[in-house]
C-alpha positions in Angstrom: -27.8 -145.9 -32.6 -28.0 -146.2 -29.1 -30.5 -143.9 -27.0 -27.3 -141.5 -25.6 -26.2 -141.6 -29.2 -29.8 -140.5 -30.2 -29.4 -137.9 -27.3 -26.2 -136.7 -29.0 -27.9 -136.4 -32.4 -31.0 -135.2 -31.2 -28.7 -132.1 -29.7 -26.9 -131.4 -32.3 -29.7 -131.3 -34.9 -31.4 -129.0 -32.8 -28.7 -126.4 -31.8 -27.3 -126.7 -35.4 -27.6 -122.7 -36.3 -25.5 -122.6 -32.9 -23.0 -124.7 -33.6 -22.5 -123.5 -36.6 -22.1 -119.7 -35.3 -19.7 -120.8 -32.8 -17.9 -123.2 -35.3 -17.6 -119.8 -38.1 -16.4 -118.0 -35.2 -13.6 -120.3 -34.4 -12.9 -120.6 -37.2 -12.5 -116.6 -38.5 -10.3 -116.1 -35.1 -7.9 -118.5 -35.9 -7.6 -116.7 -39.3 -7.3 -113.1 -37.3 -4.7 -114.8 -35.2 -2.5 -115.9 -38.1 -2.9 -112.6 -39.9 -2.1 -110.8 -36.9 1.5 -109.6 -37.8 1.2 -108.5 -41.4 1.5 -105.0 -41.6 -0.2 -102.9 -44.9 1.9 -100.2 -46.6 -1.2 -98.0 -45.1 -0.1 -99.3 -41.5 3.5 -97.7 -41.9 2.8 -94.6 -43.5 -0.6 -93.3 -41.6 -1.8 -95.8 -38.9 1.1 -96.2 -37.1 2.3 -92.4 -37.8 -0.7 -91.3 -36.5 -1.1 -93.5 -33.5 2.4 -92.8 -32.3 1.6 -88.6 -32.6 -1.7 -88.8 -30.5 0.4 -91.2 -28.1 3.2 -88.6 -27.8 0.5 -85.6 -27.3 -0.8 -87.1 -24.5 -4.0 -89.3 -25.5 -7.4 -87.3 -25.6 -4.9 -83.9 -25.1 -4.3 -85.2 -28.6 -8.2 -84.0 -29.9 -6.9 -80.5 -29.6 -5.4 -81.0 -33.6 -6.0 -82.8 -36.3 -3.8 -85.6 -36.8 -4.2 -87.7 -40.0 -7.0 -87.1 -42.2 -9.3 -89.9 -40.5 -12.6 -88.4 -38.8 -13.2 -86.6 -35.7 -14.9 -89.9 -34.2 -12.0 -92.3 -35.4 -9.7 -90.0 -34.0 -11.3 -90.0 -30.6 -11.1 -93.9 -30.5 -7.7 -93.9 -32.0 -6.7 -92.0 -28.7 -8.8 -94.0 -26.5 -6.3 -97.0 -28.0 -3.4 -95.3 -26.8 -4.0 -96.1 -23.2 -4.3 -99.6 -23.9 -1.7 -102.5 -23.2 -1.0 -103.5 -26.7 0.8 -103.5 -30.1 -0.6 -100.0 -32.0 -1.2 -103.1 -34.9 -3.2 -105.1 -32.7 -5.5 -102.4 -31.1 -6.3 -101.5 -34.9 -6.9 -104.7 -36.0 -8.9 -105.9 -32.9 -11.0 -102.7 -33.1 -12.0 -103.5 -36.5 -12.3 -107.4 -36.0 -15.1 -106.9 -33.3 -17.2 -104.6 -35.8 -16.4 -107.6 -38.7 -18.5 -109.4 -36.0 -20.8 -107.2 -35.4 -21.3 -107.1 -39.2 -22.0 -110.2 -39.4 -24.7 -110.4 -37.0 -26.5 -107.2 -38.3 -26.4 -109.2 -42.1 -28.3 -112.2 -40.3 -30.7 -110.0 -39.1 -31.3 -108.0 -41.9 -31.5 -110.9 -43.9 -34.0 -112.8 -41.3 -36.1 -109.9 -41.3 -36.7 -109.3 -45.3 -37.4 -113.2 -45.7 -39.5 -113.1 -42.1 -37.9 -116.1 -40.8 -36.2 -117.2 -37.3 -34.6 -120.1 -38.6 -31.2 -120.4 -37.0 -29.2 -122.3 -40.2 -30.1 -118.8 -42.2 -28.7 -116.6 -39.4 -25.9 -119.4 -39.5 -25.7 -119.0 -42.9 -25.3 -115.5 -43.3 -22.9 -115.1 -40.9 -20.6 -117.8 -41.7 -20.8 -116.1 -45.8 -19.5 -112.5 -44.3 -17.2 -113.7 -41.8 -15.2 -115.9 -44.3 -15.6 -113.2 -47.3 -11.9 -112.8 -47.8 -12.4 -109.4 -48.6 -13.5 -109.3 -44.3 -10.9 -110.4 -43.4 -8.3 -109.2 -45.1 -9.4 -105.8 -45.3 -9.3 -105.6 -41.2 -6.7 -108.8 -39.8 -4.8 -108.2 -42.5 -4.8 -104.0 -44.1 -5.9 -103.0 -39.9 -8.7 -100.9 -41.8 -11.7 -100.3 -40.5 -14.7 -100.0 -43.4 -16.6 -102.9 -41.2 -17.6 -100.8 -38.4 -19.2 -97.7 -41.0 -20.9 -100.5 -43.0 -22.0 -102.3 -39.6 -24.1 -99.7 -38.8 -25.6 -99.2 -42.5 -26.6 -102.7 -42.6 -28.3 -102.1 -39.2 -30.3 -98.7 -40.7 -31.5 -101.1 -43.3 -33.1 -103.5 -41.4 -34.8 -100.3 -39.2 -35.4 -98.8 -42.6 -37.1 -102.4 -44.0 -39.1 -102.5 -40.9 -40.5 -98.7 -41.3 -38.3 -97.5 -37.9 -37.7 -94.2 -39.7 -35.6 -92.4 -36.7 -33.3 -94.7 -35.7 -32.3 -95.9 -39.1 -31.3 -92.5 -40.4 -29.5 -91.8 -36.4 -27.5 -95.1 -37.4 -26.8 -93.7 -40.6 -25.4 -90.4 -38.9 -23.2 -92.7 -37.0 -21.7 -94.5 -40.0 -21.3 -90.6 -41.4 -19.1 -89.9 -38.4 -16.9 -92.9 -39.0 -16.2 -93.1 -43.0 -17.5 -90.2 -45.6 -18.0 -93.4 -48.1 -21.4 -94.0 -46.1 -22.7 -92.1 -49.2 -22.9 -94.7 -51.2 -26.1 -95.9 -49.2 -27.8 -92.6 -49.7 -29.4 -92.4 -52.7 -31.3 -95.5 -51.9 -32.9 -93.7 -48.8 -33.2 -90.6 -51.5 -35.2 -93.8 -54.2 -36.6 -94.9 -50.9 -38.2 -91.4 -50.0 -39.8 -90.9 -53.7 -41.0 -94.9 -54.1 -42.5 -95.7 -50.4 -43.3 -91.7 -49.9 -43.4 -93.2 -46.2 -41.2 -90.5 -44.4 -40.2 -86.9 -44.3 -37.4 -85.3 -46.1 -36.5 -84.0 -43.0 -35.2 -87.3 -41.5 -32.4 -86.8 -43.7 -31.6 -84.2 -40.6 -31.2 -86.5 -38.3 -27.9 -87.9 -40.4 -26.2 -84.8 -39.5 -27.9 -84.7 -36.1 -25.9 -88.2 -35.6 -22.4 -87.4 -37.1 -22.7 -84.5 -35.8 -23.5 -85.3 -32.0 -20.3 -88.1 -32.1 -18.1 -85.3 -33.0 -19.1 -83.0 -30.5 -16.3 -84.0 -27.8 -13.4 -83.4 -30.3 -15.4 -79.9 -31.8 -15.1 -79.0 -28.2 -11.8 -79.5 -27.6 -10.8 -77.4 -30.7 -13.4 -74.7 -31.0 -14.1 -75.2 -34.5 -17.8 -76.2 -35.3 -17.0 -76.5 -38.8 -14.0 -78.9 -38.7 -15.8 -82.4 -39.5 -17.3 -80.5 -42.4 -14.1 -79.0 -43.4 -12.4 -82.6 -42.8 -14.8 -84.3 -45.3 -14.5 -81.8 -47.5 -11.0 -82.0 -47.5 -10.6 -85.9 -47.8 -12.3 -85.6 -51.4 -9.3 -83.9 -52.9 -6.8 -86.4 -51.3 -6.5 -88.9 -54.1 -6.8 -87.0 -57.6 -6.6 -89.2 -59.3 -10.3 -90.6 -61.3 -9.0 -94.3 -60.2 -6.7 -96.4 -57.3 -6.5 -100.0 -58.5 -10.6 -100.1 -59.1 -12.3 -101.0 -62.7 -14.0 -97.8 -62.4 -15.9 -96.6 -65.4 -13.1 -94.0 -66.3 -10.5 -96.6 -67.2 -12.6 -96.7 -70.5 -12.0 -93.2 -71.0 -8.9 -91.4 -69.1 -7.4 -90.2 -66.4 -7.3 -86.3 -66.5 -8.9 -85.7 -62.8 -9.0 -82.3 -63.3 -11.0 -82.2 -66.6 -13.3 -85.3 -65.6 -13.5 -85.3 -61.6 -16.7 -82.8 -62.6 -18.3 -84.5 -65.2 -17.6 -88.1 -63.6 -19.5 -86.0 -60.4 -22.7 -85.5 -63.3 -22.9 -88.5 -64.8 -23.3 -90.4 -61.6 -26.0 -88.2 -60.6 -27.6 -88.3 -63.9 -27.2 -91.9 -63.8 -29.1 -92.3 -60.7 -31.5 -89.7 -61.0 -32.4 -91.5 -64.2 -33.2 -94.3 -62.9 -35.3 -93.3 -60.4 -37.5 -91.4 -63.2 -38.1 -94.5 -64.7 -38.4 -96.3 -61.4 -41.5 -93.5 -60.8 -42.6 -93.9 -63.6 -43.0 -97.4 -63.5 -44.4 -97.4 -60.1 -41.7 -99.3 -58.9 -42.2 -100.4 -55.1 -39.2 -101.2 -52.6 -41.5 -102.6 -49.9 -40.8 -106.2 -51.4 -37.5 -108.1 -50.2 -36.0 -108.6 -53.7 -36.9 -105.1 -55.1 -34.9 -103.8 -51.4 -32.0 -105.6 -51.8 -31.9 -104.6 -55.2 -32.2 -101.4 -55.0 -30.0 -101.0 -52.3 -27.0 -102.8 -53.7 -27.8 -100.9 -57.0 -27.3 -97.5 -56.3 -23.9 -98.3 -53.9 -22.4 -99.8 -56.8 -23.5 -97.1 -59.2 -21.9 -94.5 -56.9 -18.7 -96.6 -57.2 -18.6 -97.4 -60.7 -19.1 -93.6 -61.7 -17.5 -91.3 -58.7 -14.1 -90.0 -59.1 -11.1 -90.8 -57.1 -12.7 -94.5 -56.2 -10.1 -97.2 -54.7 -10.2 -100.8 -53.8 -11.9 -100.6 -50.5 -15.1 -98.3 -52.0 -16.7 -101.6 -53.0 -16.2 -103.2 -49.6 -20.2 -102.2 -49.3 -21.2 -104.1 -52.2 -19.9 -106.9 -51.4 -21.4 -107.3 -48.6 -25.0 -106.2 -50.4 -24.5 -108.8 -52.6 -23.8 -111.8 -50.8 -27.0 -111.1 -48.6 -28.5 -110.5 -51.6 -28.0 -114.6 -52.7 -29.4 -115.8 -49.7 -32.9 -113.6 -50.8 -32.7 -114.9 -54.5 -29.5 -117.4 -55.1 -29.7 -116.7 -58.7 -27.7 -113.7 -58.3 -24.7 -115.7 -57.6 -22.6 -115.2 -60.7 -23.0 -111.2 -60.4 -22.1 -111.7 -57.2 -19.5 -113.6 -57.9 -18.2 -111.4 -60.5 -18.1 -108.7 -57.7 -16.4 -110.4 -54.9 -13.6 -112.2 -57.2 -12.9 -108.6 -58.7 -12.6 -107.1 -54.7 -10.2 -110.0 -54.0 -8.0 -109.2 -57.2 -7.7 -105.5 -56.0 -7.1 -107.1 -52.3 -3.7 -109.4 -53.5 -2.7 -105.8 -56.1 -2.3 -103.6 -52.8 -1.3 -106.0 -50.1 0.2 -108.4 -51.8 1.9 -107.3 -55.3 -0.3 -108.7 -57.6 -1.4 -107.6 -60.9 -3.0 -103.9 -61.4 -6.9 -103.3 -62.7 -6.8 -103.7 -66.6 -9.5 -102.6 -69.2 -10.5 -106.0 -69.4 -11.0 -106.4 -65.7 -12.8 -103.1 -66.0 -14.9 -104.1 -69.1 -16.2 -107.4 -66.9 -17.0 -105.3 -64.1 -19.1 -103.1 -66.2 -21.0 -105.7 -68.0 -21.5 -107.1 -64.6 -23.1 -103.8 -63.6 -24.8 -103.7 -66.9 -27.0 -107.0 -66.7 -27.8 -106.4 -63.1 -29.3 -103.2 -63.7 -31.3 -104.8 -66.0 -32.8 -107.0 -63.5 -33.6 -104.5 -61.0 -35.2 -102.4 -63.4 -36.4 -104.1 -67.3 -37.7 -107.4 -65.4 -40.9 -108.1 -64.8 -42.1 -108.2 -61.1 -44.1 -111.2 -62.0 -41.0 -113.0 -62.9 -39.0 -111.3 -59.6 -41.5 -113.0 -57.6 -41.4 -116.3 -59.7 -37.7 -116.3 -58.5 -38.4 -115.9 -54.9 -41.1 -118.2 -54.5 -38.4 -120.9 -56.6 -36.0 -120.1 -53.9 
């Protein structure tokens, strides 16, 4: 090898995480770019519905209705959109694809943070694994939806939260509240958080409405209702009724009556939870360590999923996400995760692309799936957690 060759090598070896980044990056545009002219059934029967009536009402005149059943917030960009050069499909789907990014910078972060490193390949890492999730990219270049930018900003009030910045991690939470009601997912682990750590007031939990609130405040001024993004959420939660939309929720092992089991589905999942955090007290259970984080937080999104009424294919999008960063703090979590992510992308191809519908088997899976990892997050031993991590 000749010294320039050295040089070369030298570079490269050095600026690897870099490289990398900007190689991923590349690499998840060209895929945006050749997804850029599918259109989802949800494009043609809300999206593009909606944009066109805020375009023909004259923009931000527009915020003076509802239009849709998307957020006050949403709704505010949607009209911002309208004054923009481009396909309606386009300004959707770029809106969302910059968030994906965002995402995926947030995950590296968080996950730098909980195993205290600066290494660029893990940053690298990370954000190569959620950019080229297909669930990513097909839920924005591909459906033009928009659960990136919600989940962006709960990654980001976890890695505040993990490094005890109480105040702006429960403000970014208010801002994920103002863009998607699903942001409720995350909350019970703030709620475990709360009881475990005892490290913050149950007043922060203000500040969420402080932040969803204070985003929605140019559009509650424009129609005089201080109630509406209350009244919208509110709203939204009778939408579907049905207890399922192509998900292996729990329920497809018992029926589909919405009206006799939204209620009860409502209980269990709070009995569920509050449950486990009982035993999780009792146990002395402690959330300050990566793993038992992690854990914990990607355990109580996917209980709220697996129990909740009315949950569709997208709901999961957070676990996902939880799970793959979740690998790169313990890898032997990769067949749960793996379970998770290949069941997303089976309810991905049934809604865009005509594949087969959720079975009872599928359903089963996922359960069991949900099954063995709650009993690593709460019936192993800490010794043999840490075992893991120091094996990693």
């Amino acid at each position: 090898m000749t010294k320039i060759e050295q040089y070369i090598y030298d570079w490269i070896k050095k600026n690897l995480g870099l490289l990398c980044v900007i190689a991923v990056t590349a690499i998840r545009l060209w895929i945006c770019f050749y997804l850029r002219r599918f259109e989802s059934g949800d494009f043609h029967q809300d999206l593009q519905p909606w944009f066109e009536e805020i375009k023909a009402n004259g923009g931000w005149q527009a915020m003076k209705q509802q239009v849709g059943n998307y957020n006050i917030l949403y709704q505010m960009i949607i009209a911002g959109m309208t004054y923009l050069p481009f396909k309606a499909l386009y300004r959707y789907k770029g809106l969302s694809i910059f968030f994906d990014f965002l995402l995926a910078g947030a995950c590296g972060l968080l996950v730098c943070r909980l195993r205290d490193s600066e290494a660029q390949m893990l940053f690298a890492g990370v954000y190569a694994a959620v950019l080229l999730l297909p669930v990513t990219y097909l839920n924005s270049a591909a459906w033009a939806q928009c659960d990136s930018i919600y989940i962006a900003f709960v990654i980001m009030a976890l890695c505040f939260l993990f490094e005890k910045k109480y105040v702006p991690s429960f403000l970014l939470l208010g801002v994920a509240l103002a863009f998607k009601m699903q942001m409720i997912f995350i909350l019970p682990f703030f709620l475990f958080y709360y009881f475990l750590e005892k490290k913050y007031s149950i007043l922060n939990f203000i500040l969420i409405l402080a932040g969803w609130y204070g985003l929605s405040i140019p559009g509650i001024l424009m129609r005089g209702n201080w109630l509406e993004p209350y009244q919208l959420y509110f709203q939204q939660t009778d939408t579907h009724r049905l207890m399922w939309l192509n998900f292996p929720s729990f329920w497809i092992l018992v029926g589909d009556n919405y009206e006799m089991l939204k209620k009860p589905a409502i209980l269990i999942t709070v009995s569920v939870l509050g449950m486990a955090l009982a035993y999780a007290m009792y146990e002395g259970k402690r959330l300050e360590q990566p793993l038992a984080f992690l854990q914990m937080a990607a355990w109580t999104a996917w209980t709220c999923i697996l129990f909740l009424p009315a949950m569709h294919e997208r709901y999961s999008y957070m676990v996902d996400i939880l799970l793959i960063l979740l690998i790169f703090v313990n890898s032997r979590y990769w067949i749960i995760t793996a379970v998770e992510v290949i069941s997303s992308l089976l309810r991905y191809q049934t809604y865009l692309f005509d594949g087969a519908e959720v079975s009872i088997i599928h359903a089963v899976i996922y359960l069991g799936a949900w099954l063995w990892f709650t009993w690593l997050v709460f019936f192993r031993t800490s010794s043999e957690a840490e075992l893991q991590m120091q094996g990693n």
